[in-house]
C-alpha positions in Angstrom: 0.0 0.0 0.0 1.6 3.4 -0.7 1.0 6.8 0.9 -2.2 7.6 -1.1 -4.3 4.5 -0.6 -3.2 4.2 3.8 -4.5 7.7 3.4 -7.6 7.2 1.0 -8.4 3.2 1.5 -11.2 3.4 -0.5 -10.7 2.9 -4.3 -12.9 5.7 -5.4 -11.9 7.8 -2.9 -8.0 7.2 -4.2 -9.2 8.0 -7.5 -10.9 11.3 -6.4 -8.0 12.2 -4.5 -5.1 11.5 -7.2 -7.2 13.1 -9.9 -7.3 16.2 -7.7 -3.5 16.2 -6.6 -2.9 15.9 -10.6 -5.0 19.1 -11.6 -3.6 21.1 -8.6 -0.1 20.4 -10.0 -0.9 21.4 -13.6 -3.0 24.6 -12.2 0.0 25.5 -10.3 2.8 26.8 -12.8 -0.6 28.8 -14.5 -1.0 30.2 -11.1 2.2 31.4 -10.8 2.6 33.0 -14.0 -1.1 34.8 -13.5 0.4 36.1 -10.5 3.5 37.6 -11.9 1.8 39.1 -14.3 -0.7 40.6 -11.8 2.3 42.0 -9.9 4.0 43.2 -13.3 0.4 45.0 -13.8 -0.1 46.5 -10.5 3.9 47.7 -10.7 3.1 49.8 -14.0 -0.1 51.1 -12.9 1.8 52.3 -9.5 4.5 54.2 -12.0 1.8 55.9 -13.9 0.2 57.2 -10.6 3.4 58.3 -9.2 3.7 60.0 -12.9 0.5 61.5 -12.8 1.8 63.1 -9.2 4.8 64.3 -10.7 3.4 65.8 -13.8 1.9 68.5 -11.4 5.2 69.3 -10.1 6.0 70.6 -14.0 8.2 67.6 -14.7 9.2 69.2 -18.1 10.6 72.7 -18.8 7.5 73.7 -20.4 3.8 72.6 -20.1 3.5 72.1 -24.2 6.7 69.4 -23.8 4.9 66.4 -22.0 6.9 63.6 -21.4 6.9 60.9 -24.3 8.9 58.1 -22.3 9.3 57.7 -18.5 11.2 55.3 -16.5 11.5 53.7 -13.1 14.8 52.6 -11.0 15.1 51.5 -7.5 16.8 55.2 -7.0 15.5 57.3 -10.0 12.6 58.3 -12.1 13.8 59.3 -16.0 11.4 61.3 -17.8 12.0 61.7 -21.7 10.4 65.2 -22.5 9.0 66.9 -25.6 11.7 68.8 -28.0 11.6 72.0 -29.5 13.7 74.6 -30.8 16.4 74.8 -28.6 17.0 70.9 -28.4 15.4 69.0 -30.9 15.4 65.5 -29.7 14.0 66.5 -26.3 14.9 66.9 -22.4 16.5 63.9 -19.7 15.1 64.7 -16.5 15.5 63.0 -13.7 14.2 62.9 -9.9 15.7 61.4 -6.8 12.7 59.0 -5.3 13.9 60.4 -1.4 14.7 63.7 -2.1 13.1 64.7 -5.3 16.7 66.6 -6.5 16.0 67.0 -10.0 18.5 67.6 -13.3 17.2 68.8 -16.7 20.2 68.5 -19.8 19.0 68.4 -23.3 19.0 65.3 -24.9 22.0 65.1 -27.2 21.6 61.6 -29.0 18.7 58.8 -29.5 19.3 55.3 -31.1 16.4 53.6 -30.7 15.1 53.4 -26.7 18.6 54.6 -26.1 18.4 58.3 -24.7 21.9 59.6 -23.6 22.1 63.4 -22.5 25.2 65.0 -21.4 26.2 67.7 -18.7 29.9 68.7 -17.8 32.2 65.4 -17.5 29.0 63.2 -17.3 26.9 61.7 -19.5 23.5 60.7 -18.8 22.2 57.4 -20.6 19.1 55.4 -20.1 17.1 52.4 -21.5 14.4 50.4 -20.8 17.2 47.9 -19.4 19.2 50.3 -17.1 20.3 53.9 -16.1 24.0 54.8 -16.8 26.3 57.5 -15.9 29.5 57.7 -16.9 32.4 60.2 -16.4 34.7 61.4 -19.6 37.6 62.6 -17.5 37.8 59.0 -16.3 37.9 57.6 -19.4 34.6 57.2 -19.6 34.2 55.2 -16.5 30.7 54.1 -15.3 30.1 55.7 -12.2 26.6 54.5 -11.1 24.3 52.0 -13.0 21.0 50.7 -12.1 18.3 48.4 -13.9 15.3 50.1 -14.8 12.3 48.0 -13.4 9.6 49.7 -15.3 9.6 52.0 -18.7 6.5 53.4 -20.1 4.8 55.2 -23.2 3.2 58.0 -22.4 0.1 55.8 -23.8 0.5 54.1 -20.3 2.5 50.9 -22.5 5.6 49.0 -20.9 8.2 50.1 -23.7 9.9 46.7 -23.2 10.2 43.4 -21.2 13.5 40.9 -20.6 11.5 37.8 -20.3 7.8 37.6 -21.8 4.9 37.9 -19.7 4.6 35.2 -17.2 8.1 34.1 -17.3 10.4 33.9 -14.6 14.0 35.4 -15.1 16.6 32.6 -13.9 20.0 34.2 -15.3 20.4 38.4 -15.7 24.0 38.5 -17.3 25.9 41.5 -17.8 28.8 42.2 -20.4 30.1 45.0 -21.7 28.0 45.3 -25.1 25.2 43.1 -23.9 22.5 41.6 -21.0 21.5 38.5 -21.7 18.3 36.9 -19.7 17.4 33.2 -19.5 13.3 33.2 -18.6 11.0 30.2 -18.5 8.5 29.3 -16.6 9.1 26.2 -14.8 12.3 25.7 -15.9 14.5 27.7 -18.2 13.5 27.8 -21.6 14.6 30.9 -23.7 17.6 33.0 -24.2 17.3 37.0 -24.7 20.1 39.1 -25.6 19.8 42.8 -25.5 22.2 45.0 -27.3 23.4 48.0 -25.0 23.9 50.0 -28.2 20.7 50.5 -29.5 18.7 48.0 -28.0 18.8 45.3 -30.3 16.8 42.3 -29.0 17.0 38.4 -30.1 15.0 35.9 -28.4 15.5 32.4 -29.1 15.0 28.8 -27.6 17.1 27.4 -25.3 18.6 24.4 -27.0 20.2 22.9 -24.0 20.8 24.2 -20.3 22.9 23.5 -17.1 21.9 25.5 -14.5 23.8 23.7 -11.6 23.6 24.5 -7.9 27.3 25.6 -8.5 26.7 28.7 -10.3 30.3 27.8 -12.0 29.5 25.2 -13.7 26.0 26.3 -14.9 25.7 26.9 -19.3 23.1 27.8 -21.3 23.1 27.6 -25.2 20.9 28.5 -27.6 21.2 28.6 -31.6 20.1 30.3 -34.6 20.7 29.0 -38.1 25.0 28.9 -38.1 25.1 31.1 -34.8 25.6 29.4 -31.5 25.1 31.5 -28.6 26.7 30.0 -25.3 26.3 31.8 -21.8 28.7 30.7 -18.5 29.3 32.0 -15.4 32.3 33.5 -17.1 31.1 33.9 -20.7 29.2 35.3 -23.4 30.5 33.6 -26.4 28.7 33.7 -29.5 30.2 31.8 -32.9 29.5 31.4 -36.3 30.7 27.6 -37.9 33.0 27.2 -34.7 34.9 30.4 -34.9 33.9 33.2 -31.8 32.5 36.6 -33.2 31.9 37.4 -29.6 33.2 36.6 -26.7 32.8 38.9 -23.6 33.8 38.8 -19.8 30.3 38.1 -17.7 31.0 41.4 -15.2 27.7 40.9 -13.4 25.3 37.7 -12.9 22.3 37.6 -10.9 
């Protein structure tokens, strides 16, 4: 007799029983991925509130240059303004969540969801990935970066997501050119790779995984056509017919 049947001696009852245990399982993963996106929802709608607030505190220099794109750190809110004359592609401003210090530099180049703004020795960049300032008199050293946990339209619409909606992110990897994400929902099941010039995105199937308890040892590899993308612990290697056309230092891994 197993565990079941010493609890449900009763054949019908057993059936009842293991027939319920067997939805509950399948219901579970759905469950979980209706909850994240709940929280994903309720996280945006939060970010448009606290927007809202801040619009009355004349976010942008003017009130004809409404913000277009607005972004959300654990530190900062971005806000992506309106251009006219005087600067063309717009205004970076930026708010401290504690103290509400606020900066306002024109914005000096766009590629893409790429806004980068500069003032002085810094330059200002953000994404819908991360927040980026960098220092020229230190050879362009990154002096504070932070990922961006929500980025809206001004229609209210997330600009962009690493994993899809209802997919847990097991791997955020950081090179120099690139942050890769492995999302799945049970288990890992996709690779994304997001270029940090420009944004370019690929998202592709993970064709075989590792992800040990020894974060060392852990790979992920995915492949598209003659490309074979391979992510370590270590590495971002990515190679056409055996020979590396990338192959980048992993500087952060969460």
């Amino acid at each position: 007799m197993n565990f079941l049947q010493s609890i449900f001696p009763h054949k019908g009852t057993f059936k009842l029983a293991f027939v319920g245990m067997a939805c509950l399982l399948f219901f579970i993963p759905l469950v979980k991925a209706e909850e994240q996106v709940k929280r994903e929802t309720a996280s945006v709608n939060k970010l448009s509130n606290n927007l809202v607030q801040l619009s009355q505190q004349k976010v942008c220099p003017s009130v004809e240059l409404l913000p277009t794109r607005s972004f959300e750190t654990d530190k900062y809110y971005v806000f992506i303004c309106r251009g006219n004359q005087k600067s063309p592609l717009g205004y970076y401003v930026r708010f401290t969540k504690n103290g509400g210090t606020k900066i306002t530099i024109p914005v000096s180049s766009k590629i893409g969801e790429t806004y980068l703004a500069t003032k002085g020795e810094a330059t200002y960049v953000v994404t819908p990935y991360e927040l980026v300032v960098t220092k020229v008199n230190r050879r362009d050293r990154v002096i504070f970066r932070e990922k961006v946990n929500n980025a809206i339209a001004a229609d209210g619409q997330p600009l962009a997501r690493a994993c899809p909606d209802g997919n847990t992110t097991f791997v955020e990897a950081e090179t120099k050119n690139f942050i890769v994400y492995i999302c799945g929902r049970e288990v890992p099941d996709s690779y994304v790779a997001v270029a940090r010039n420009g944004n370019n995105r690929i998202a592709l199937p993970l064709q075989k995984y590792n992800s040990s308890g020894n974060m060392e040892d852990s790979q992920y590899v995915a492949v598209n056509g003659d490309i074979r993308y391979i992510l370590t612990r270590k590495l971002l290697k990515v190679s056409r017919d055996g020979r590396n056309i990338v192959k980048e230092k992993v500087l952060h891994w969460n």
